[in-house]
Backbone as a chain_set.jsonl record, in Angstrom:
{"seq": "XXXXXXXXXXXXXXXXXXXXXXXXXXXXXXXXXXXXXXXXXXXXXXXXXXXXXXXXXXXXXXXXXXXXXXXXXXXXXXXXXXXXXXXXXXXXXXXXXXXXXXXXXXXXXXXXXXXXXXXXXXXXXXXXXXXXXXXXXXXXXXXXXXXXXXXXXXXXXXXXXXXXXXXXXXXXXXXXXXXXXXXXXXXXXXXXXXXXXXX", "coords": {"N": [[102.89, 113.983, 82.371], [100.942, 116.933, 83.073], [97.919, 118.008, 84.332], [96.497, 120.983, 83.189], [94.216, 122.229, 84.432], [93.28, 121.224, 86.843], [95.985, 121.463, 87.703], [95.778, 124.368, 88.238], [93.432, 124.739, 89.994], [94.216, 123.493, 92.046], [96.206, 125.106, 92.698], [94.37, 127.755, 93.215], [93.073, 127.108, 95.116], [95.134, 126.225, 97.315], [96.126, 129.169, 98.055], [94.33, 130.197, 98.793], [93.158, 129.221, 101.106], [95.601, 129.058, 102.627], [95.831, 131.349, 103.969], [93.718, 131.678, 105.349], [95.046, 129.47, 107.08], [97.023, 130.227, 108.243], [96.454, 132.359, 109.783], [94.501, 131.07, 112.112], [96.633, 129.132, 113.659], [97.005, 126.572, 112.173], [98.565, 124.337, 110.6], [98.034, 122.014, 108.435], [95.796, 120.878, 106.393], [92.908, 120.492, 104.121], [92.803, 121.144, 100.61], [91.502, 120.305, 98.265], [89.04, 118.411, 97.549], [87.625, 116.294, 95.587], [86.691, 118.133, 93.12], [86.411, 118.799, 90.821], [84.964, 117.253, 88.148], [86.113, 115.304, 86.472], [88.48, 114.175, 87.943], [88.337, 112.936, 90.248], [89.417, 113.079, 93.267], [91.426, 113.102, 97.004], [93.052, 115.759, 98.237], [94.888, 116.696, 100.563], [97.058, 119.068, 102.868], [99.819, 118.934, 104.571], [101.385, 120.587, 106.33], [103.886, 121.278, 105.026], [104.346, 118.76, 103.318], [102.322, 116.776, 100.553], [99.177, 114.856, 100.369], [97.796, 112.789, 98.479], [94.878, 111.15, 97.558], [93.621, 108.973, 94.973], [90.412, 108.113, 93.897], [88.614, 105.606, 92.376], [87.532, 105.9, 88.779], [86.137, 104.786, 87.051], [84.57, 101.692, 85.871], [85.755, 99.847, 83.56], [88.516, 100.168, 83.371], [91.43, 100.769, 82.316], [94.595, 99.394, 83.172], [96.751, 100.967, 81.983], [95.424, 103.196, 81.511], [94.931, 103.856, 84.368], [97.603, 104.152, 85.573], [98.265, 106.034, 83.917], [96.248, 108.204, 85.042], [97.169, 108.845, 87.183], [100.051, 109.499, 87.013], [99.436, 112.008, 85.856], [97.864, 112.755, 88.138], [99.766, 113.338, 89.699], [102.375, 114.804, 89.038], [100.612, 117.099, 88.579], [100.552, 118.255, 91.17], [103.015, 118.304, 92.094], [103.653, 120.605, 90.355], [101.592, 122.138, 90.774], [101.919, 123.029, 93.974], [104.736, 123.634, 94.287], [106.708, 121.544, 95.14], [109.113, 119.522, 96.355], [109.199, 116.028, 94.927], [109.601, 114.032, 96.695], [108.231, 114.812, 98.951], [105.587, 114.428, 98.435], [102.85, 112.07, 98.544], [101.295, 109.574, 96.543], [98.018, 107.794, 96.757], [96.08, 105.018, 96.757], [92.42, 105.089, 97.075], [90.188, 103.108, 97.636], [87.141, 100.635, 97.202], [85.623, 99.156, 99.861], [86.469, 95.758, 99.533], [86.66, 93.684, 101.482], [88.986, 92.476, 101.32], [91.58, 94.18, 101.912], [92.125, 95.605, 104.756], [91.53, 99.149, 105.722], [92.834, 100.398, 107.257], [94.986, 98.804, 107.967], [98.829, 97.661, 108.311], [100.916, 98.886, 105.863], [103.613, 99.235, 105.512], [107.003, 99.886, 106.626], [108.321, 102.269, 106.134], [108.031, 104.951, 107.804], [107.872, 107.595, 107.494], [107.634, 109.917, 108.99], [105.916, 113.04, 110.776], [105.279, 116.055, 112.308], [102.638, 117.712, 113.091], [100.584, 120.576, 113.322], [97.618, 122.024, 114.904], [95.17, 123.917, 115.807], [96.478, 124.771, 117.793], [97.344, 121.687, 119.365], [99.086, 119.516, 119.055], [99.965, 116.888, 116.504], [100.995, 113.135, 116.183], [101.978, 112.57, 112.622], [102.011, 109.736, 109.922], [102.84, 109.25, 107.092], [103.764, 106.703, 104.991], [102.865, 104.635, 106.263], [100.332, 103.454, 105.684], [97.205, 103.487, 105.082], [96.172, 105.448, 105.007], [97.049, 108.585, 107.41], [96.796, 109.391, 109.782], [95.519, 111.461, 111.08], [92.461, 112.354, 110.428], [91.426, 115.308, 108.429], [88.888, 116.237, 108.124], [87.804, 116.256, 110.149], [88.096, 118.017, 111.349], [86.349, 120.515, 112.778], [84.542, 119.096, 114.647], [86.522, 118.04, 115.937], [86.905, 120.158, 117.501], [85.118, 121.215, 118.492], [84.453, 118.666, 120.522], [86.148, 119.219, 122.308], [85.252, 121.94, 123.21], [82.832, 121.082, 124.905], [83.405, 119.306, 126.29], [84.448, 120.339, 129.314], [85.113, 119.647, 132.673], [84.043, 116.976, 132.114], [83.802, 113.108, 131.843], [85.705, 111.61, 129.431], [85.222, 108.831, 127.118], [86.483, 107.931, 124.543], [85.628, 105.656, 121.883], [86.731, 103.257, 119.549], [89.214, 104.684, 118.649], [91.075, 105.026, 116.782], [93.68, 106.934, 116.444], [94.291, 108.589, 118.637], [93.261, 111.273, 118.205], [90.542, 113.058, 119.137], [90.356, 112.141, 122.02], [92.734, 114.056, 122.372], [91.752, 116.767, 122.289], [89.652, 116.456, 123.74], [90.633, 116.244, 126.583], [92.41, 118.954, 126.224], [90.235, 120.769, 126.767], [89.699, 120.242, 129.218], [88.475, 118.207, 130.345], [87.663, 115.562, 132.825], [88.689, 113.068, 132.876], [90.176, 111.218, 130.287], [89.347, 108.226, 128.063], [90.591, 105.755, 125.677], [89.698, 104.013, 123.768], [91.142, 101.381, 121.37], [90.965, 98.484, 118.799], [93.433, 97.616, 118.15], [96.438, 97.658, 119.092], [98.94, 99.49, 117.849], [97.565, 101.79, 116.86], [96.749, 102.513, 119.79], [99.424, 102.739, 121.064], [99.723, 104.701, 119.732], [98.317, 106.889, 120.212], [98.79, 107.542, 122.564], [100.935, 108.524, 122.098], [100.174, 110.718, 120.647], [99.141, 112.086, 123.379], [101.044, 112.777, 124.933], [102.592, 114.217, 123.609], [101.32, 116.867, 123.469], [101.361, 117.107, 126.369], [99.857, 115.918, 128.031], [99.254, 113.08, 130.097]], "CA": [[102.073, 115.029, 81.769], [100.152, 117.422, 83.81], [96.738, 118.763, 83.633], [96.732, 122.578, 83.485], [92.945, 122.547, 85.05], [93.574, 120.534, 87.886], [96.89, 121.961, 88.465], [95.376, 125.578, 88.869], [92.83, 124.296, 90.516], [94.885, 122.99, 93.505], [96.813, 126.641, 93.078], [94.174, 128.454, 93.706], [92.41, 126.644, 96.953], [96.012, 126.515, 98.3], [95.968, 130.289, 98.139], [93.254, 130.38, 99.779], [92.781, 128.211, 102.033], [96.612, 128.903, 103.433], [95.541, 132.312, 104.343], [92.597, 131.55, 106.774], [95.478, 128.251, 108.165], [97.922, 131.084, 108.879], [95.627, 132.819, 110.693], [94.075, 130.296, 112.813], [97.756, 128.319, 113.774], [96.84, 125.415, 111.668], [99.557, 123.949, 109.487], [97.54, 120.839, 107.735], [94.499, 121.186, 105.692], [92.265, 119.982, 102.984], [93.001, 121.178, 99.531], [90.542, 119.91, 97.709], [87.607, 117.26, 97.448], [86.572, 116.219, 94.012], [86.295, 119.274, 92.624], [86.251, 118.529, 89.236], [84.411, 115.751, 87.994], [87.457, 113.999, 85.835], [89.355, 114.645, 88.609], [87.715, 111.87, 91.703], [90.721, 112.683, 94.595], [91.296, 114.081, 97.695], [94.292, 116.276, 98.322], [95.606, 117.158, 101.712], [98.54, 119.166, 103.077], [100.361, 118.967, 105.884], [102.872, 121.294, 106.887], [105.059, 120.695, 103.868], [104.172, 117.263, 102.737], [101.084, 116.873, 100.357], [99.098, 113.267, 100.505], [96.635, 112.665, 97.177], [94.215, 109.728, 97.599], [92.669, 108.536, 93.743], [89.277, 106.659, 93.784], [88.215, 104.443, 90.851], [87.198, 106.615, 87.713], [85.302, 103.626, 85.937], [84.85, 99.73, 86.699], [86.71, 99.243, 82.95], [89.505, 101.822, 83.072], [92.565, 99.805, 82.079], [96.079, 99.582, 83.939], [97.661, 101.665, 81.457], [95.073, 104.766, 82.069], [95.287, 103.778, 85.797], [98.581, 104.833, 85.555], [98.569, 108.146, 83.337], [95.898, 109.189, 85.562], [98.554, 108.338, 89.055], [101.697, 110.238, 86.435], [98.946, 112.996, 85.584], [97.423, 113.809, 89.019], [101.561, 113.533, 90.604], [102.541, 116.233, 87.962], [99.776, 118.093, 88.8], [100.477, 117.855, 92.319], [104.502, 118.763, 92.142], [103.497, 122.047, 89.895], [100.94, 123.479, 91.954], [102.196, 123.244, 95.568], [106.228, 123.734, 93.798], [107.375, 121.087, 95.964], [110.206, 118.104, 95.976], [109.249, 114.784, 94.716], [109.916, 113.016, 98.113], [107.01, 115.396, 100.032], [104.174, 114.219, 97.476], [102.641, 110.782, 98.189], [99.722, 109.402, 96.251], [97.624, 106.723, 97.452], [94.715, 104.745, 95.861], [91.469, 104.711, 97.966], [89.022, 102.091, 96.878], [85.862, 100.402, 97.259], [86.65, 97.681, 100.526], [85.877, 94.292, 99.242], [86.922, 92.287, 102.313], [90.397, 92.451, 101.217], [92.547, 94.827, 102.648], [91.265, 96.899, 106.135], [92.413, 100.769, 105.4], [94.018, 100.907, 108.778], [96.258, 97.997, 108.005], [99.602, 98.575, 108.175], [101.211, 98.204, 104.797], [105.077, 99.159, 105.086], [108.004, 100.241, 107.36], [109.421, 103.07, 106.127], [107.938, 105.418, 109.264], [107.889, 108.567, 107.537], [106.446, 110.518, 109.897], [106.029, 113.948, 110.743], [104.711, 116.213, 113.702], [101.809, 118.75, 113.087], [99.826, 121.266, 114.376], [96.035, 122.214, 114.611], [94.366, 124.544, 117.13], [97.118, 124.831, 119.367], [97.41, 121.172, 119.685], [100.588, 118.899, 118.004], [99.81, 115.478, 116.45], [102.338, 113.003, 114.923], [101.319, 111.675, 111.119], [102.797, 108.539, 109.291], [102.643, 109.418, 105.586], [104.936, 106.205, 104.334], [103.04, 102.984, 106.423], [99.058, 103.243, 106.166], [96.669, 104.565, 104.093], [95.33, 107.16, 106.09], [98.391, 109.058, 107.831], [96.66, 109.31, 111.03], [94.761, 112.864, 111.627], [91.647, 113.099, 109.275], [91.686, 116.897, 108.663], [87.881, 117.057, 107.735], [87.155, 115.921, 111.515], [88.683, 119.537, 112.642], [85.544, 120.929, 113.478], [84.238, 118.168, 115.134], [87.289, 117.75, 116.887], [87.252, 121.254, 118.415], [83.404, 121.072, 119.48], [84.506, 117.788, 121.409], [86.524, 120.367, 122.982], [84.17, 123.001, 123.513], [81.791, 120.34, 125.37], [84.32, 118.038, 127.317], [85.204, 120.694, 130.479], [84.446, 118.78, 133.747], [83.266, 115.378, 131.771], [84.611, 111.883, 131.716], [85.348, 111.247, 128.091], [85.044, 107.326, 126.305], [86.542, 107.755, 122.891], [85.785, 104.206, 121.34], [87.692, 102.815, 117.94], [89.95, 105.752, 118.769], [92.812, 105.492, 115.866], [95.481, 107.633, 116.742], [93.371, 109.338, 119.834], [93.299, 113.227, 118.493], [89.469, 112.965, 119.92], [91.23, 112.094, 123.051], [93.869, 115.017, 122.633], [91.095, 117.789, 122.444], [88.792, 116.528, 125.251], [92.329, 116.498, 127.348], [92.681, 120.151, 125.98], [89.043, 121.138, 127.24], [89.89, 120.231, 130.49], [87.972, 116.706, 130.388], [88.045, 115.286, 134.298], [89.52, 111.924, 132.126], [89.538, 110.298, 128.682], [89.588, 107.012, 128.253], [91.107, 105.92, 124.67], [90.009, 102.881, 123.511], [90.977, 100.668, 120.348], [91.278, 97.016, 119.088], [94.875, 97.492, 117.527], [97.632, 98.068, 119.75], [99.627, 100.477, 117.156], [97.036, 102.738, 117.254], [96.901, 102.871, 120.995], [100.445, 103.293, 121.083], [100.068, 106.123, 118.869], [97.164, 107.525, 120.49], [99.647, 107.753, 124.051], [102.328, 108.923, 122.187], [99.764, 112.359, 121.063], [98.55, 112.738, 124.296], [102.309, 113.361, 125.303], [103.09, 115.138, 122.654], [100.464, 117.387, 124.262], [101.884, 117.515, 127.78], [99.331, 114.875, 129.394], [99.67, 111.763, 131.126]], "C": [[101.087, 115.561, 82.805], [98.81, 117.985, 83.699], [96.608, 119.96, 84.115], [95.148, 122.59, 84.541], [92.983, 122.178, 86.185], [94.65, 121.1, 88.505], [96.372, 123.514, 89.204], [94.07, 125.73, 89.804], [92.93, 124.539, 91.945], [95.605, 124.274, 93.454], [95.95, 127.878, 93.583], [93.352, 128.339, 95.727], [93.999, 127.083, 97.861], [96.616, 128.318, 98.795], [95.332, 131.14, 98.642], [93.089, 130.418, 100.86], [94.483, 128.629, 103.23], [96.547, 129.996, 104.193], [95.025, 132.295, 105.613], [93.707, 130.414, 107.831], [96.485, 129.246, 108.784], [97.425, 131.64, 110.145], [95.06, 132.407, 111.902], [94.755, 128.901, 113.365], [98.052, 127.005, 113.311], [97.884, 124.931, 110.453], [99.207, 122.623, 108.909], [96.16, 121.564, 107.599], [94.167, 120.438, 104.49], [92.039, 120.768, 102.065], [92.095, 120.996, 98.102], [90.196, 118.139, 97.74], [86.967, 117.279, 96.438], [85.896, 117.365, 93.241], [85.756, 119.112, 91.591], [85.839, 116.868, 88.758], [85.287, 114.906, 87.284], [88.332, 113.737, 86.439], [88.776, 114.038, 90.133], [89.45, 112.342, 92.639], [90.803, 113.545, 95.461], [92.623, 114.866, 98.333], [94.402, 116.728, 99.79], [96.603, 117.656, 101.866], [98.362, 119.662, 104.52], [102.022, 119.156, 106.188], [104.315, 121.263, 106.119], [104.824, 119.539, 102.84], [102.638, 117.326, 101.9], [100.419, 115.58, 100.412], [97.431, 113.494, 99.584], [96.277, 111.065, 97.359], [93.334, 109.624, 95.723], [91.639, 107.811, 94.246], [89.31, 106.974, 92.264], [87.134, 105.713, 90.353], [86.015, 106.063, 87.425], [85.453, 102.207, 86.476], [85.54, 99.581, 85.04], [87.736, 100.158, 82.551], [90.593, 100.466, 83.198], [93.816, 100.158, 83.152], [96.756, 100.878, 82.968], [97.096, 103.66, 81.764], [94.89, 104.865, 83.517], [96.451, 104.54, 85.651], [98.814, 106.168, 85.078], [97.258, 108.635, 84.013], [96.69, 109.286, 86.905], [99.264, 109.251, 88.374], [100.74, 111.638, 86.031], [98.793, 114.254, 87.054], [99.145, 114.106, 90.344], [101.843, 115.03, 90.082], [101.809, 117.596, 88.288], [99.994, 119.066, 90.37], [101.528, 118.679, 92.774], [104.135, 120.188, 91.58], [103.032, 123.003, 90.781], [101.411, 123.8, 93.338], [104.436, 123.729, 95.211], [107.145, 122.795, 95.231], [108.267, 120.143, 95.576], [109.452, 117.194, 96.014], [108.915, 114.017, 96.034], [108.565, 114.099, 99.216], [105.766, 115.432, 99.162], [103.685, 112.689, 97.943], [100.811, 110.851, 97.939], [99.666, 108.243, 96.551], [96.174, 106.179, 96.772], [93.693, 104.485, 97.109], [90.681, 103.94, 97.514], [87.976, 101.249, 97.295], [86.569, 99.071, 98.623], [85.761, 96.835, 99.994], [86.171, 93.35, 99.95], [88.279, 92.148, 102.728], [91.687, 92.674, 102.196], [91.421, 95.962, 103.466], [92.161, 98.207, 105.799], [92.995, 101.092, 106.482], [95.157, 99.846, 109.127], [97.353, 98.556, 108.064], [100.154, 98.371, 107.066], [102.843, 98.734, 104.42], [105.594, 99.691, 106.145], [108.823, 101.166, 107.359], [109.452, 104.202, 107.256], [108.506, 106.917, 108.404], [107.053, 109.871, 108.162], [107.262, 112.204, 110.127], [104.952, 114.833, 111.526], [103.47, 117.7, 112.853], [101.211, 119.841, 113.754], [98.444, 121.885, 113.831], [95.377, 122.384, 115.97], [94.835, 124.534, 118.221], [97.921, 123.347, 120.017], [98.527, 120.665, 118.53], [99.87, 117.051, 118.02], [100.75, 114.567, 115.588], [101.582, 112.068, 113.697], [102.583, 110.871, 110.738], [102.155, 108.434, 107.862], [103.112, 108.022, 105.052], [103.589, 104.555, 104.799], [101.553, 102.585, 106.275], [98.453, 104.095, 104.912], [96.269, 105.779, 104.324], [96.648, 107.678, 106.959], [98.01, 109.171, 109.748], [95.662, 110.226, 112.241], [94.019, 112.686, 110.162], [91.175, 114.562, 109.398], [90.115, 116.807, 108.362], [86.792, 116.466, 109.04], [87.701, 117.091, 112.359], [87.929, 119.972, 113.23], [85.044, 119.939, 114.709], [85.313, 118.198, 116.561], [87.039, 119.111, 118.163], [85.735, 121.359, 119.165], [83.611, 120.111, 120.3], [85.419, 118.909, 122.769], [86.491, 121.384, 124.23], [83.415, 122.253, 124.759], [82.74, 119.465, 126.606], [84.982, 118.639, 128.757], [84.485, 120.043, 131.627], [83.659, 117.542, 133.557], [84.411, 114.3, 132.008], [84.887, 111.694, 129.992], [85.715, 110.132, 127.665], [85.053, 107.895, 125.097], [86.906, 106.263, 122.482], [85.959, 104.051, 119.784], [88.207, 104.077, 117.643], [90.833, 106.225, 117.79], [93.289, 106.164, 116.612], [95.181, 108.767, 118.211], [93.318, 110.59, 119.566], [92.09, 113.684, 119.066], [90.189, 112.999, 121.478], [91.943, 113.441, 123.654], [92.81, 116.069, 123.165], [90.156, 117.669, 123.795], [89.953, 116.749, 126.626], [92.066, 117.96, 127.589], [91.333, 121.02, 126.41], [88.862, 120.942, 128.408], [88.503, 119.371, 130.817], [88.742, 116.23, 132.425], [88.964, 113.869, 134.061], [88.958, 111.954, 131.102], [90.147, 109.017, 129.257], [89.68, 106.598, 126.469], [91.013, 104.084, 124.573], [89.871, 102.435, 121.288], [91.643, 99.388, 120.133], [92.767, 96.935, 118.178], [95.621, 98.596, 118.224], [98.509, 99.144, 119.189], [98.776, 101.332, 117.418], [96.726, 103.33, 118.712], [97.863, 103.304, 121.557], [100.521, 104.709, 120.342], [99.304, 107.287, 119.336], [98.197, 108.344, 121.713], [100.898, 108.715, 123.69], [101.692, 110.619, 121.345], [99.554, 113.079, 122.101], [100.146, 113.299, 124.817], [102.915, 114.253, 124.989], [102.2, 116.717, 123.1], [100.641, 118.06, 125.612], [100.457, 116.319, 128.397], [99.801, 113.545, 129.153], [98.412, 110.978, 130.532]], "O": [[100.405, 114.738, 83.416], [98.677, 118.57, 82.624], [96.586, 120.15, 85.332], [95.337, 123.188, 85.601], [92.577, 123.103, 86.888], [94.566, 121.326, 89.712], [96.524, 123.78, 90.397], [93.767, 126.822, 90.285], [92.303, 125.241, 92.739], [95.618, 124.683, 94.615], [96.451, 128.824, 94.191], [93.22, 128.982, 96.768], [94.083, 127.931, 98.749], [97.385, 128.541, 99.73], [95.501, 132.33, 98.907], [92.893, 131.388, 101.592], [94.419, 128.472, 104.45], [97.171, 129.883, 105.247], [95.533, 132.689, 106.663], [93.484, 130.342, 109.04], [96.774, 129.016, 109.959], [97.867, 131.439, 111.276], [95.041, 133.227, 112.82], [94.121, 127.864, 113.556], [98.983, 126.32, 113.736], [97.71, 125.407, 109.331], [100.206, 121.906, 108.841], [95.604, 122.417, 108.292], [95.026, 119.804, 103.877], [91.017, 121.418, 102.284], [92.221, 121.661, 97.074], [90.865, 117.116, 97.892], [85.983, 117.978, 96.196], [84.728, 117.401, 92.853], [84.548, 119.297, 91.445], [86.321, 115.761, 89.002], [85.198, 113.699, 87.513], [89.218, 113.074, 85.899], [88.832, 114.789, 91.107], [90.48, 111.71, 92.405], [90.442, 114.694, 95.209], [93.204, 114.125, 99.127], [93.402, 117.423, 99.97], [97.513, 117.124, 101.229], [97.557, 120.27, 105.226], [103.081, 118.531, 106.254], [105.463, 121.234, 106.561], [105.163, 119.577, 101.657], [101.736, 117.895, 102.514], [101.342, 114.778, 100.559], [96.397, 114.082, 99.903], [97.029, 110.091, 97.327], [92.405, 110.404, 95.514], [91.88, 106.884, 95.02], [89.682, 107.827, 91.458], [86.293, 106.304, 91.03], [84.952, 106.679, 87.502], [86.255, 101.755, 87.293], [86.346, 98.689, 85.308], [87.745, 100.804, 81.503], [90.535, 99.494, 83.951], [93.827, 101.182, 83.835], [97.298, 101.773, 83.617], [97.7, 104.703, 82.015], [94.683, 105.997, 83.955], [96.258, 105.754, 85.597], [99.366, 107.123, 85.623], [96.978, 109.732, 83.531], [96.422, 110.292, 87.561], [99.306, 110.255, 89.087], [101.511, 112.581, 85.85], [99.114, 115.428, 87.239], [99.355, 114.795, 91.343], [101.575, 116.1, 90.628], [102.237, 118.75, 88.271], [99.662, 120.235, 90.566], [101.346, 119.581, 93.592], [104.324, 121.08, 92.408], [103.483, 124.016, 91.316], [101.226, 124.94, 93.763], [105.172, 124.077, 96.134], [107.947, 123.274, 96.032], [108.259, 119.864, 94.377], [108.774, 117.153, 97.041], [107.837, 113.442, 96.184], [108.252, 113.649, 100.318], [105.001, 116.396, 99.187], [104.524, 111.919, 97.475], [99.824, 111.413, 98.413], [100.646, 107.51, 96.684], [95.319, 106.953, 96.341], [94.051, 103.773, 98.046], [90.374, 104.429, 96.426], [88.223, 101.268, 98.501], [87.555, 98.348, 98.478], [84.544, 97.013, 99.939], [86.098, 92.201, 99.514], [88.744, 91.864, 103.832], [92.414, 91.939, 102.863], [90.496, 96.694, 103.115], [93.382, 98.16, 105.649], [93.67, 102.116, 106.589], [95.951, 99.861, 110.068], [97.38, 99.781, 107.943], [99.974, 97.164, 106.904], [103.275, 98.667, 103.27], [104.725, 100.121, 106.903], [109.801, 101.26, 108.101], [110.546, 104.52, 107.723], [109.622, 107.314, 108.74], [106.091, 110.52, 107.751], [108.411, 112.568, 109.879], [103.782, 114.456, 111.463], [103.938, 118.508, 112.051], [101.459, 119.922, 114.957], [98.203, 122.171, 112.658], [95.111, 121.581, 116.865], [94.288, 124.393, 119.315], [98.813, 123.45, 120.859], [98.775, 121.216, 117.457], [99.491, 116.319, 118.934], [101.245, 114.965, 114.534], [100.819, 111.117, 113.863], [103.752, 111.114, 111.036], [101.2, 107.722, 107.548], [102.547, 108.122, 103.962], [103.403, 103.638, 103.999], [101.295, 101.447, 106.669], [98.923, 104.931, 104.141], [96.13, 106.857, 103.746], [97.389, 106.711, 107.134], [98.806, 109.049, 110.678], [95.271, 110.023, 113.39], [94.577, 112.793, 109.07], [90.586, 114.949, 110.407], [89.904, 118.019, 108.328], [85.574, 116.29, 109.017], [87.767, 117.18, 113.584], [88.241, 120.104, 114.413], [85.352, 120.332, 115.834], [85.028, 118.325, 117.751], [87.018, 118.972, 119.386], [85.524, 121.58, 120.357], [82.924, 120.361, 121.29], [85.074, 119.12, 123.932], [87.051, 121.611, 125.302], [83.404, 122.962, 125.765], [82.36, 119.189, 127.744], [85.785, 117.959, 129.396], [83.266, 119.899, 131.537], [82.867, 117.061, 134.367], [85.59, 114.527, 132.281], [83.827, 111.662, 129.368], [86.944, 110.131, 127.732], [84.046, 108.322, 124.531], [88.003, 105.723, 122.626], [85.332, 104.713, 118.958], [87.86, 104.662, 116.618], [91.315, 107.357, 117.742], [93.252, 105.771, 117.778], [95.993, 109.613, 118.585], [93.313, 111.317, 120.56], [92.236, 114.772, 119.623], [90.505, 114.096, 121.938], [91.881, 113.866, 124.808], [92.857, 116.33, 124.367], [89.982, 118.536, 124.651], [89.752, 117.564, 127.527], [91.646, 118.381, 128.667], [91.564, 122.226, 126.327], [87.834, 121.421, 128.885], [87.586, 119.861, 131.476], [89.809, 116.503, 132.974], [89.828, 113.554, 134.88], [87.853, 112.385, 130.776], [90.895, 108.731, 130.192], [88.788, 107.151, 125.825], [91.766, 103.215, 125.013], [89.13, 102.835, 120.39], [92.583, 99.006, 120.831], [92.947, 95.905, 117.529], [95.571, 99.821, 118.114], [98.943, 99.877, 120.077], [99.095, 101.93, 118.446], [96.471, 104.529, 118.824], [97.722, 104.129, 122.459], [101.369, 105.587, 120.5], [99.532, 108.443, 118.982], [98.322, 109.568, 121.73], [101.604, 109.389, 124.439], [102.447, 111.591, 121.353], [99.648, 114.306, 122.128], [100.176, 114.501, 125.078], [103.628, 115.008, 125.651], [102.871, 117.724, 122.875], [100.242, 119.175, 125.946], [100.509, 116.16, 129.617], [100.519, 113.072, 128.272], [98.152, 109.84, 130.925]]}, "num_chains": 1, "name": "protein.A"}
């Protein structure tokens, strides 16, 4: 079951919002951010694929309305963007309690998929993590590192996936230096800067 408010919701930002990404060679973006107060989640798309994070509603919200709000905001999700099933994934974000680290890795299927943003190409992993790999609401940010990094050294420390890295590169940075304490992400970091054209 879908919710008509929510669905038109997400129809009209993406209407929006796809306008100004056309324009400015960006094919991933943010969709919405808690718009609606019954409605806690944050929607992303990227280049085809959409990726919906839920946070916690209530501390006594049962399993069963856990779920019809997961089969509500899917529905919602598939309508508005008119996409296939298999390019939707939702994901629960939640409070850390110690538990589980959000940059764990938590499966193998390696659905991944190459992007682009400001000229530059980064690769995302929708399928093994919670986070895919590029947080889109670090674009600005990213491009002021950019702006600032011609003729510097640049130290990006607890790097994830290095797109910090990519842009000081792309600003004509004299080096980066790309550090983090999990090897996957360093591998992944090496394998944007390539994707890139540097060394």
């Amino acid at each position: 079951m879908l919710c008509e408010e929510l669905k038109n919701r997400l129809a009209k930002n993406i209407r929006l919002i796809s306008k100004w990404a056309k324009r400015h060679s960006v094919s991933c973006f943010r969709v919405y951010d808690k718009d609606l107060p019954n409605y806690p989640l944050i929607v992303d798309y990227y280049d085809g694929v959409v990726v919906a994070w839920l946070f916690e509603r209530k501390r006594d919200e049962t399993i069963a309305l856990k779920q019809a709000f997961y089969d509500e905001v899917y529905a919602s999700v598939l309508a508005a963007f008119e996409c296939e099933p298999g390019n939707v994934f939702v994901k629960y974000r939640q409070k850390q309690r110690g538990v589980q680290n959000q940059y764990e890795k938590l499966g193998q299927q390696a659905i991944v998929k190459r992007v682009q943003e400001n000229g530059l190409v980064f690769e995302v992993n929708f399928s093994d993590y919670l986070d895919v790999g590029l947080f889109l609401d670090h674009r600005y940010t990213r491009q002021w590192v950019r702006e600032q990094a011609k003729g510097k050294r640049v130290l990006n420390l607890f790097a994830y996936t290095g797109s910090f890295s990519c842009y000081a590169a792309a600003g004509a940075a004299v080096s980066t230096t790309t550090v983090d304490m999990n090897k996957g992400y360093v591998a992944w970091a090496q394998r944007n800067m390539m994707l890139n054209g540097f060394e």
